[in-house]
C-alpha positions, 0 to 999 in steps of 0.5 A, spaced: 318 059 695 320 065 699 318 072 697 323 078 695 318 084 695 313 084 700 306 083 698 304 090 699 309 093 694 307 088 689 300 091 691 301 098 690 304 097 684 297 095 680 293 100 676 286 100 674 287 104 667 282 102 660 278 099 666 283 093 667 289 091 671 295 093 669 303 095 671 306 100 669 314 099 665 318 102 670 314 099 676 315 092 673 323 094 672 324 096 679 320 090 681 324 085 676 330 089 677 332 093 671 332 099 668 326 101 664 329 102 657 332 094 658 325 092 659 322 095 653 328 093 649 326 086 651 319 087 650 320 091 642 325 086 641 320 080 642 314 084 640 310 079 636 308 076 643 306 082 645 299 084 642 294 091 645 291 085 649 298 085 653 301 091 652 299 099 651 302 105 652 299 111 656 295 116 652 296 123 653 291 125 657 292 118 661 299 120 663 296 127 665 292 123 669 297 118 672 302 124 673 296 128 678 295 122 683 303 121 684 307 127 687 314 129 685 320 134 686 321 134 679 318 130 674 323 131 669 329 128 674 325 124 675 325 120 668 318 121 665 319 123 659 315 118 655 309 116 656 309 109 659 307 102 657 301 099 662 302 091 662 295 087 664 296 081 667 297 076 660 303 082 659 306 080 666 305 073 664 309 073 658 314 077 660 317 071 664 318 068 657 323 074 656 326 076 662 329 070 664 333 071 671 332 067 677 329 074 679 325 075 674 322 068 675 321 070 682 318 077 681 313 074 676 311 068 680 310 074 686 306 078 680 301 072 677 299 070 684 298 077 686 294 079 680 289 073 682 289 074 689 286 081 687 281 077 682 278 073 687 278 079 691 274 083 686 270 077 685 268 077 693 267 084 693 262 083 687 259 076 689 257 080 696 254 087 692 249 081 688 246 078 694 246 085 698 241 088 692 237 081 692 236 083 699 
């Protein structure tokens, strides 16, 4: 299957918050193609498949935070006036049954495979520590 966003971007686009992968909305809606405001209606319009496992939305400090590590001209033209919605990888997952273009198909497939290249990633970087320490 060929992709239509690079790896690096899909990549960049990941965020460690409450000590879990996850995607901001307005990432996943540039990923997928749309605005913000239609993704989150699609996810409040099916929201029983969404549990707080799937999706939260920023505390205040967290988007503090979040808003310190990245650099804008002018944070209000900008679109950020509510706090977002972080996806974990089961959030992701579950949005492919409610964005149903052949893009978000696509996009989410690239996703899923990126969230697990990042685990096995984790999980070599974590094996290697180990058998540093026992050494």
């Amino acid at each position: 299957m060929k992709e239509i966003i690079p790896q690096e971007v899909v990549e960049s686009k990941i965020l460690f918050i409450r000590d879990k992968k996850v995607i901001l909305d307005r990432d996943l809606a540039m990923l997928y193609g749309v605005e913000t405001r239609t993704l989150n209606q699609a996810v409040k319009r099916n929201i029983k498949r969404f549990p707080p496992d799937f999706i939260f939305q920023l505390t205040a400090e967290e988007m503090k935070n979040w808003k310190s590590q990245i650099v804008m001209s002018n944070q209000e033209k900008m679109g950020i006036r509510r706090r977002p919605y972080a996806f974990t990888e089961n959030g992701v997952a579950m949005l492919s049954s409610v964005l149903n273009s052949e893009r978000a198909i696509t996009v989410n497939i690239q996703i899923m495979r990126t969230f697990t290249r990042i685990r096995e990633l984790l999980s070599t970087d974590n094996n290697l520590a180990r058998r540093l320490d026992e050494l």
